[in-house]
N, C-alpha and C positions, 0 to 999 in steps of 0.2 A: 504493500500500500504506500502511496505517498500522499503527499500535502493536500492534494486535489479535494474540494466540493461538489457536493450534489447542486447544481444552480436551482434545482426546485425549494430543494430545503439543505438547509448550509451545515446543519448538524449531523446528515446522513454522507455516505460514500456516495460517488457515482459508478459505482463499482470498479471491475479492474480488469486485465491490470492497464488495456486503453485509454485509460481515465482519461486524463486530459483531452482526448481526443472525442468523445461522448461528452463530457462536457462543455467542450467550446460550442459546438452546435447547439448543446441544448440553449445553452447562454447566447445565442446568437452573435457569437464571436466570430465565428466563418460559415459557412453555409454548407463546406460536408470536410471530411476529414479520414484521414487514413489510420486504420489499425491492424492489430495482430492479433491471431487466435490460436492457440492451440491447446485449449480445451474451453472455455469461454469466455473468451476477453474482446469478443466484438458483442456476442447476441446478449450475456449479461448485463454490461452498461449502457446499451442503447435500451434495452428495458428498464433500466432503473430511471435515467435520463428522461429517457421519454422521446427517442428521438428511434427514427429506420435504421437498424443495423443490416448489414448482407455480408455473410461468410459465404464464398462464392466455394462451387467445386474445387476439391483440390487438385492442384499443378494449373491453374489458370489465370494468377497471375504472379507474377516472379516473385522471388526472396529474395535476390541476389542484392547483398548491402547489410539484408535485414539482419539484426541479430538473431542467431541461430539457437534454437529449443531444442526441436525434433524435428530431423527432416521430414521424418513422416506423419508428422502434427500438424505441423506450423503451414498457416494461411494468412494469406495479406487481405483484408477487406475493407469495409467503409461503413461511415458513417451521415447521413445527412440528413435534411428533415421531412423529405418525398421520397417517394419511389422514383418518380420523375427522377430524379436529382444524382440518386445511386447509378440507376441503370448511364444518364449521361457520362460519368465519371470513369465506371467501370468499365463498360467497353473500350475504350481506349487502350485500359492499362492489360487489355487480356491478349497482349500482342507475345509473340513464343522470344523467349530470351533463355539462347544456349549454356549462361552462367549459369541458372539454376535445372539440374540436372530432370527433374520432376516433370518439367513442360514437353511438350509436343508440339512439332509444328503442326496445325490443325485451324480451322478458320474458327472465329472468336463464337460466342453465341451474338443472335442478332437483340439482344435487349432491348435497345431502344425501338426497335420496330415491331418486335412482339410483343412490349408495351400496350403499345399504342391502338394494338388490335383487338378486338374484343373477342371474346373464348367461341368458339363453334358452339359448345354449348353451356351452362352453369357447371364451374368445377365440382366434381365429387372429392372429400375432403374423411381423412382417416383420422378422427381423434385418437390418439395414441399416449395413455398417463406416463408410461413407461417405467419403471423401478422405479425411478426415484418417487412416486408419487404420494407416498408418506409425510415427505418434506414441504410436500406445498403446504402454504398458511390455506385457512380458511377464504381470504379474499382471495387466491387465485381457484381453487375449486368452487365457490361461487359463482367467481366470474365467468370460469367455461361451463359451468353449469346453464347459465344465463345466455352465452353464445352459439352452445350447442342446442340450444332450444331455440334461439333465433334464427338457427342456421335450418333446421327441421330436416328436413329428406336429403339436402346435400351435406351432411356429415352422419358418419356412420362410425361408432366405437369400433377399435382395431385390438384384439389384447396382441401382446407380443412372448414369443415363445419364453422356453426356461434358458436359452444358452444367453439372452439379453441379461441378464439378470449379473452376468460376471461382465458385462462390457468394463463398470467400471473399475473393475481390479484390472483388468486387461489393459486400459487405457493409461493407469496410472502405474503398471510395471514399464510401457513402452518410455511414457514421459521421465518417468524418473534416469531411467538409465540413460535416457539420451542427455539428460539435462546432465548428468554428469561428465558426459563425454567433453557435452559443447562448453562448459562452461570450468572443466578441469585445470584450464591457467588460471581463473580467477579465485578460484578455492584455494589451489595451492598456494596462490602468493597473498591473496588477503581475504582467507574462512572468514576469520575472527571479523571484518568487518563489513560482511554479508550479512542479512536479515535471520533471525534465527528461524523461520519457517522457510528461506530456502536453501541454509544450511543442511537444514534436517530433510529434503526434497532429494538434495546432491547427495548424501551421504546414506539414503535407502537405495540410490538409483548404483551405489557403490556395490551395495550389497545383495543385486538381484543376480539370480545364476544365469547362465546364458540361453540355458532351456527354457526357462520361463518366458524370458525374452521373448525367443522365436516362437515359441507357441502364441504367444499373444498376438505377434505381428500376423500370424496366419487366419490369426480369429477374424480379423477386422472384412476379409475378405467373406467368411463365411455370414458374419453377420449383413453384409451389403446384400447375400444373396438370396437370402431369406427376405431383407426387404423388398427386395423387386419382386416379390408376392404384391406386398402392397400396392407398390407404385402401378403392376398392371391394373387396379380396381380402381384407382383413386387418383388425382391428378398433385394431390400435397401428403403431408400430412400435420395436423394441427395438434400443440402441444404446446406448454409452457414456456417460456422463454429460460424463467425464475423463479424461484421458490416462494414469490412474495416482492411486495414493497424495497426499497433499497434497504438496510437496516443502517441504526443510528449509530453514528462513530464513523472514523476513518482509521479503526485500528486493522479494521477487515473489507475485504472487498464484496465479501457477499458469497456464496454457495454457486459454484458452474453445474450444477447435477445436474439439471437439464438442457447443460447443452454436448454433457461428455460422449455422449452414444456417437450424435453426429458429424462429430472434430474425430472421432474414430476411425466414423466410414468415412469422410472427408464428402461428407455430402453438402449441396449448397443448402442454405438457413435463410431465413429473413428472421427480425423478430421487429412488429408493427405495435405501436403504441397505442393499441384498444383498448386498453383496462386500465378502473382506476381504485386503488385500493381505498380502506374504511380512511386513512390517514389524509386524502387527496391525490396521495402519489402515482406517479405511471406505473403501469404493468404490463409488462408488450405482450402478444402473441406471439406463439413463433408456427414457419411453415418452413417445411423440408421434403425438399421433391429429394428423383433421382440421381445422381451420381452424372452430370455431364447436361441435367437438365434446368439450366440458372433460367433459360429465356422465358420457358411455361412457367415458372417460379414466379419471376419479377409480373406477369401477366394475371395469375392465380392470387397473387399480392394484393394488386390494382381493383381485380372483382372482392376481394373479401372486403378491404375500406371502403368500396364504394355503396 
């Protein structure tokens, strides 16, 4: 965590670890804003904020510069206060750059012009609680209580299988061990003056076996393919962004649980500022298509606020 403010309310986070960058927009300090995700650091505080997050598919727009997490985590996305505004920004940056090994040469998605298009027909939409669903407050189970009943015929509860249920031990074996790979010069020459939660981050990622490891990395693939169950039936799927309200203090950023599953599969997220908890505060929805599918996303987006 650092210094940063909730610009709704100055006694909460805006979460993390994007902060700064969710919060200038919300504050109307710039009009959209670039972040990092790799496990929820764009779709969590553009929920708390109150403002459009998009974790776009992974390897679709370059790292190359960025400080490094996990290769197989880490995504560059945005932040702004439209859909409009994302999709402008985004397509530009999804141009293939041979620095970062991840990308493909491949033509971009056309966001802006699938935008702009209205759906052939009203999307079908998967509510999905997902494991973490214990953690949600009252006011986010409320609220999709309330959305899902506005929504009527075009959303349809999805349960998800048992192997979901370990995504997030799976995800946090991957992150740990890489975070100690990438970040091994700075431990070694100054532990002592790293945060004590990502000393202790490095220093479990020290201590995973290597079989762990590669089991985990192969999960991610199996859990993508079970999804594409869904994604034939449904054109999103809707689900929490956050566990709730930002929470008070900036000693913590806030809980990523629901956005770990899909920083796993590296599938693209939106998370839209629909909800408002008992406090005032925002609470985003979040939607996640398929694996390569940002453009019907950004589209799927457009009809759900409209």
């Amino acid at each position: 965590p650092g210094k940063t403010a909730n610009p709704n309310d100055l006694t909460r986070t805006p979460g993390g670890s994007s902060s700064g960058s969710a919060a200038a927009v919300a504050a109307l300090m710039v009009p959209l804003a670039l972040g990092t995700q790799t496990n929820g650091s764009i779709i969590r505080p553009a929920s708390y904020c109150g403002v459009c997050g998009y974790k776009p598919s992974f390897g679709l727009i370059s790292r190359h510069r960025v400080l490094a997490q996990s290769r197989l985590l880490d995504h560059v996305g945005l932040f702004a206060r439209s859909l409009a505004d994302l999709a402008l920004c985004a397509e530009p940056l999804m141009s293939y750059d041979a620095a970062d090994p991840d990308l493909r040469p491949r033509m971009s998605p056309a966001l802006n012009q699938t935008l702009s298009q209205e759906p052939p027909m009203p999307p079908r939409l998967a509510f999905v609680r997902t494991p973490a669903w214990e953690e949600a407050d009252a006011d986010v189970r409320d609220g999709f209580r309330e959305l899902c009943a506005h929504l009527g015929d075009r959303v349809e509860e999805v349960a998800l299988t048992a192997p979901f249920e370990q995504a997030m031990g799976w995800h946090r074996t991957i992150m740990e061990t890489d975070l100690a790979v990438s970040l091994e010069r700075e431990y070694a020459r100054g532990g002592d003056k790293l945060s004590g939660r990502l000393r202790e981050m490095i220093e479990c990622g020290r201590r995973h076996r290597a079989i762990d490891y590669k089991q985990a990395i192969s999960q991610s693939a199996v859990l993508r393919a079970e999804l594409s169950g869904i994604f034939a039936d449904f054109d999103a799927i809707l689900t929490p962004a956050a566990t709730g309200e930002a929470p008070v203090g900036i000693e913590s950023t806030g809980s990523p649980v629901f956005c770990t599953l899909w920083t796993l599969c590296g599938l693209p997220a939106l998370s839209l500022p629909l909800l408002q908890g008992s406090n005032g505060m925002p609470i985003g929805v979040q939607l996640v298509a398929e694996r390569g599918d940002d453009a019907r996303l950004m589209r799927t987006g457009r009809w759900l606020v409209e």
